[in-house]
VOTITI-199974 format. One record per residue (C-alpha): x, y, z; residue in one letter; residue number from 0. Coordinates in Angstrom, 1 decimal, padded with zeros to 4 digits. Example, Ala and Ser with C-alpha at 12.3 -4.5 7.8 and 13.67 -1.06 7.14 Angstrom:
<nodes>
012.3/-004.5/007.8/a/0
013.7/-001.1/007.1/s/1
</nodes>
This chain:
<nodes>
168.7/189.9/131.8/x/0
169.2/188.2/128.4/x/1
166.0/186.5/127.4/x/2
168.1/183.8/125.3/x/3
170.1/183.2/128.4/x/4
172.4/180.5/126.6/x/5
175.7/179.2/127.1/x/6
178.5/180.1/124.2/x/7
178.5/176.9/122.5/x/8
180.0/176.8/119.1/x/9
177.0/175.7/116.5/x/10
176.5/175.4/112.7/x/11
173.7/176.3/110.9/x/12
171.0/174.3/110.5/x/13
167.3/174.2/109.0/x/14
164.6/172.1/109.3/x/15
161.2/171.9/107.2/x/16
157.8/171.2/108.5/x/17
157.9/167.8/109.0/x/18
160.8/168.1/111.0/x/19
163.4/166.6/108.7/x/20
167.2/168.5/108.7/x/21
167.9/169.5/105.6/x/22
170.9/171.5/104.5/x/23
173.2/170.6/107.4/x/24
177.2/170.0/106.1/x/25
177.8/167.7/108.9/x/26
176.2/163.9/110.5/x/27
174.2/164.0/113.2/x/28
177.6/162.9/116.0/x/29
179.6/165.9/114.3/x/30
177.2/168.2/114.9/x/31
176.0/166.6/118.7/x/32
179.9/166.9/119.7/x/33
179.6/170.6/118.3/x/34
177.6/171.6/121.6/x/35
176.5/168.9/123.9/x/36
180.5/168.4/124.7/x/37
180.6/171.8/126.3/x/38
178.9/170.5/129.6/x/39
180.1/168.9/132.0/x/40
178.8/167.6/135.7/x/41
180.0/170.8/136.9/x/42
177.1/172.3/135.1/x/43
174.6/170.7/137.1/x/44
176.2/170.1/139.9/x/45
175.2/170.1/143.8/x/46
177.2/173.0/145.7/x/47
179.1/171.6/148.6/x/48
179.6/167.9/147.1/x/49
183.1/166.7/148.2/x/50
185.3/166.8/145.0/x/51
187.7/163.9/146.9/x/52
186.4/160.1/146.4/x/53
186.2/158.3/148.9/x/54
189.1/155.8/148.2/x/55
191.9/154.6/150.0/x/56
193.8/155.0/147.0/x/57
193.7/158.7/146.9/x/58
197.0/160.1/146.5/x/59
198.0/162.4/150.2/x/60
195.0/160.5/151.6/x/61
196.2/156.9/152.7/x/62
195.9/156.8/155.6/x/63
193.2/159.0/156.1/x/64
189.8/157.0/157.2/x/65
187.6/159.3/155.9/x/66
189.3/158.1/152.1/x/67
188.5/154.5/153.1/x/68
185.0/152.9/152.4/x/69
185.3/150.2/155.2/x/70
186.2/152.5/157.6/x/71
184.5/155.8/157.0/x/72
184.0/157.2/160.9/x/73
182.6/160.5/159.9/x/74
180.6/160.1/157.2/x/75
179.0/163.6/156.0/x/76
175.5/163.6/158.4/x/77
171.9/163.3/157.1/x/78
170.0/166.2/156.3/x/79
167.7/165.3/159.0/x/80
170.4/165.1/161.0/x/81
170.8/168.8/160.9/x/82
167.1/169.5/162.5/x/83
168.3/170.4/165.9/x/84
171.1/173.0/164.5/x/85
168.9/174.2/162.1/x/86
165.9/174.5/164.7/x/87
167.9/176.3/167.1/x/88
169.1/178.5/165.0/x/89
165.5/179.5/163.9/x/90
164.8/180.0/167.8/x/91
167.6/182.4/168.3/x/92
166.3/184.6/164.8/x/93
162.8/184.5/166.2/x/94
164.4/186.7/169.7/x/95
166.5/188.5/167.6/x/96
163.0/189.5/166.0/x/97
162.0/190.1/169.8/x/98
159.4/187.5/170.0/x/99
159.1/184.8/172.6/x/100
160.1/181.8/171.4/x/101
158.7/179.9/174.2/x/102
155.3/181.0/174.2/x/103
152.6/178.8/173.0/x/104
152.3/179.4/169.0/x/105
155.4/179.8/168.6/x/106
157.1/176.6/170.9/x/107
157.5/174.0/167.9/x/108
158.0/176.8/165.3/x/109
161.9/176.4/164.8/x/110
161.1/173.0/164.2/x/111
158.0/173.3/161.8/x/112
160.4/175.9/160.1/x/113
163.1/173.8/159.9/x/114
161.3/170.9/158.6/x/115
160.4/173.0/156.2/x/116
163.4/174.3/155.1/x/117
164.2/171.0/154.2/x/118
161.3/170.2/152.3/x/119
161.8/173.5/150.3/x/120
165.7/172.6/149.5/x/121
165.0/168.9/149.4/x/122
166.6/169.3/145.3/x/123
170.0/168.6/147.4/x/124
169.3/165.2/147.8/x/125
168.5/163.7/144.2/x/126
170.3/163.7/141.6/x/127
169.9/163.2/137.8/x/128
170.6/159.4/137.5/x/129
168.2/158.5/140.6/x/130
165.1/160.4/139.6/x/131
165.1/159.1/135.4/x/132
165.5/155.6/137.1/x/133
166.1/154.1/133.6/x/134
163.0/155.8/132.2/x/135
164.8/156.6/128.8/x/136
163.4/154.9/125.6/x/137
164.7/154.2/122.6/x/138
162.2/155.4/120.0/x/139
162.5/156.3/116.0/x/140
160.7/159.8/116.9/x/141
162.4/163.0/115.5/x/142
159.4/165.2/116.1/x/143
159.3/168.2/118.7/x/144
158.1/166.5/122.6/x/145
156.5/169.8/124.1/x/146
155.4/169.8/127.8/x/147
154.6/173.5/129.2/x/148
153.2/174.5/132.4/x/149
155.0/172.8/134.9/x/150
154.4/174.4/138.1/x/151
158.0/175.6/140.0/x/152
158.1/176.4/143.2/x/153
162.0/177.7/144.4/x/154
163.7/179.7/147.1/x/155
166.0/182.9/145.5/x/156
169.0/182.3/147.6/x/157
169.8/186.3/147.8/x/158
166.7/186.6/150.6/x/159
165.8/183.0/151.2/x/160
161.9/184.0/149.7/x/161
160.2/181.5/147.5/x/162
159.9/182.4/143.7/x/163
157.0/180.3/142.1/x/164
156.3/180.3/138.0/x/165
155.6/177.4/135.3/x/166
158.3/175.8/133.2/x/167
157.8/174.5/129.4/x/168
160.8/172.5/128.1/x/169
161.2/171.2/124.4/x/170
163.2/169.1/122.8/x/171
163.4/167.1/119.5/x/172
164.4/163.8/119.8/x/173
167.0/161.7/118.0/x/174
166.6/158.1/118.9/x/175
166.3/158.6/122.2/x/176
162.7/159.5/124.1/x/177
162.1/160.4/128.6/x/178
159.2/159.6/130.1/x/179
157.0/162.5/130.2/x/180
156.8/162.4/134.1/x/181
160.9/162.5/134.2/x/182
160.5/166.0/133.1/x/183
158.7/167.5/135.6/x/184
160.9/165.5/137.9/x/185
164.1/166.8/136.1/x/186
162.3/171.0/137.1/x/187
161.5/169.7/140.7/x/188
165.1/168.8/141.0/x/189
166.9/172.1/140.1/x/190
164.2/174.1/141.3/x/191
164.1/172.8/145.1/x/192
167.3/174.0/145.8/x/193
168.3/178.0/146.6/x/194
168.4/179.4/143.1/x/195
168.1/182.3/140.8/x/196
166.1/181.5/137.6/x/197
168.7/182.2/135.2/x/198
170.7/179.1/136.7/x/199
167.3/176.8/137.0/x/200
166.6/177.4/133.3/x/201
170.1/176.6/132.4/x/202
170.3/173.7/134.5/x/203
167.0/172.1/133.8/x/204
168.0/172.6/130.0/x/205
171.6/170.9/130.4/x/206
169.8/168.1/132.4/x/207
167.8/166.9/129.2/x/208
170.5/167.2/126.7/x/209
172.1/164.8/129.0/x/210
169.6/162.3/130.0/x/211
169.0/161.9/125.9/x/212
171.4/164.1/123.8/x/213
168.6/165.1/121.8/x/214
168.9/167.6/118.6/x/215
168.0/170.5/120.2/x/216
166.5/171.2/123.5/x/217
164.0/174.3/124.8/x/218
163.7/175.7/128.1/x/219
161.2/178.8/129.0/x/220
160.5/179.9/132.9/x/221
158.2/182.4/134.2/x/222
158.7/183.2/137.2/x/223
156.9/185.4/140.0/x/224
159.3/186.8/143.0/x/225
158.7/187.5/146.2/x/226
161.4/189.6/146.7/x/227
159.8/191.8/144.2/x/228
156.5/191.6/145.6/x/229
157.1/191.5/150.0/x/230
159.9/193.6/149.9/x/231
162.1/195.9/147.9/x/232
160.0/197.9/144.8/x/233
156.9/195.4/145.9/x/234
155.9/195.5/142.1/x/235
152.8/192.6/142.7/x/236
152.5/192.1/138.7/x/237
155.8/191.8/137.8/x/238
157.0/188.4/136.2/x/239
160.5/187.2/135.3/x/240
160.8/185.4/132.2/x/241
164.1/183.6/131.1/x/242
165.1/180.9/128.5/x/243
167.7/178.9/126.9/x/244
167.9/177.8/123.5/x/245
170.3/175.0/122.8/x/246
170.9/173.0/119.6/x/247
168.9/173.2/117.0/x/248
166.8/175.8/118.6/x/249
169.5/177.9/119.0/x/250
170.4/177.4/115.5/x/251
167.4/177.4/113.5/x/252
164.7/180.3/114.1/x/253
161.4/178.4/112.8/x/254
162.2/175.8/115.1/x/255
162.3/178.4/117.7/x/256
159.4/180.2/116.7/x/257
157.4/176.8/116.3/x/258
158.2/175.9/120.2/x/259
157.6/179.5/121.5/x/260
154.1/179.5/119.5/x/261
153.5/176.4/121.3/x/262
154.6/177.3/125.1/x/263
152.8/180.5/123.9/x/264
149.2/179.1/122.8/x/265
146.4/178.4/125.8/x/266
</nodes>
């Protein structure tokens, strides 16, 4: 595991002195923006099993095919609660798979419980970017380093479907543009309730605040604590999984690095 998990973005040097102005940088502040934030895309970020087809009548191949037609869209993809009963009986046939009774007394509403909470745990699937910063972007003349560390993550690995639980610190430094401080721990719950590894959540929660604001730079650092590791397998109970990504100006400059790991770092 890299612990610079970044993507290959093409960057140019840059270096910045301690009151945070750039100094020494060849290009304007759009030049160098387009150098890395262009490389993402939706796709990045994006919710497995969304339909890549709008639904439009004007589809090409798809004209007369209701579900392409708002108006007359007669099998609309169900609600997630609408999956309870599947999911619930599916739960009852893994419980007498186990060999246990899945109609004796504690365990009679279990698939349910279980499958409520399933839903809960995964619950990431339904939110997207745009709906949870809810205009909650500022425009403010701040180029300083916005720090906030220790948010608490709670995720599901997707190899054994066992939580994985940590703290996330994410950095960034501004450029005209500010998020409410909340928005950022709503930006980690996002990502992180959804089956995962950690190397994807860090990238993902990293590419999420580059594009709510397009900042200079942003910082992303998770620690993470897995139950895979711990329940099952080597069952190493002090073992902790720490991954970043560096984008931007962190990336590119080392004391800006060094000034937001000293930070994430410091109790």
């Amino acid at each position: 595991m890299n612990g610079e998990a970044n993507p290959s973005v093409k960057s140019h040097p840059i270096s910045i002195n301690n009151g945070g102005q750039k100094k020494g940088s060849h290009l304007t502040n759009m030049q160098r923006q387009i150098s890395w934030q262009e490389e993402f895309s939706d796709n990045d970020i994006d919710i497995p099993g969304t339909p890549r087809t709008p639904r439009t009548s004007t589809t090409p191949g798809h004209e007369k095919c209701t579900f392409h037609h708002d108006l007359e869209l007669d099998h609309q993809p169900p609600t997630r609660e609408a999956l309870l009963p599947d999911m619930a009986h599916s739960y009852r046939m893994l419980l007498s798979s186990l060999g246990e009774n899945p109609n004796r007394q504690g365990l009679l509403k279990t698939p349910e419980r279980a499958a409520k909470a399933m839903l809960f745990f995964t619950k990431g699937y339904d939110q997207t970017l745009e709906d949870v910063l809810n205009g909650a972007i500022f425009d403010e003349d701040h180029d300083e380093m916005v720090v906030v560390k220790d948010i608490e993550m709670f995720s599901m690995c997707e190899h054994h479907l066992v939580p994985f639980y940590g703290k996330v610190s994410i950095g960034y430094l501004p450029k005209n543009k500010i998020l409410g401080l909340s928005k950022l721990a709503r930006i980690v719950e996002i990502f992180s309730r959804r089956l995962q590894v950690q190397e994807r959540l860090t990238k993902q929660i990293a590419i999420a605040v580059t594009k709510a604001v397009e900042p200079t730079g942003v910082a992303v650092v998770v620690e993470g604590i897995h139950m895979c590791m711990v329940m099952r397998g080597v069952q190493k109970i002090n073992s902790k999984t720490v991954t970043s990504t560096m984008l931007g100006v962190f990336r590119d400059d080392p004391k800006t690095r060094e000034e937001f790991l000293n930070l994430v770092h410091n109790k």
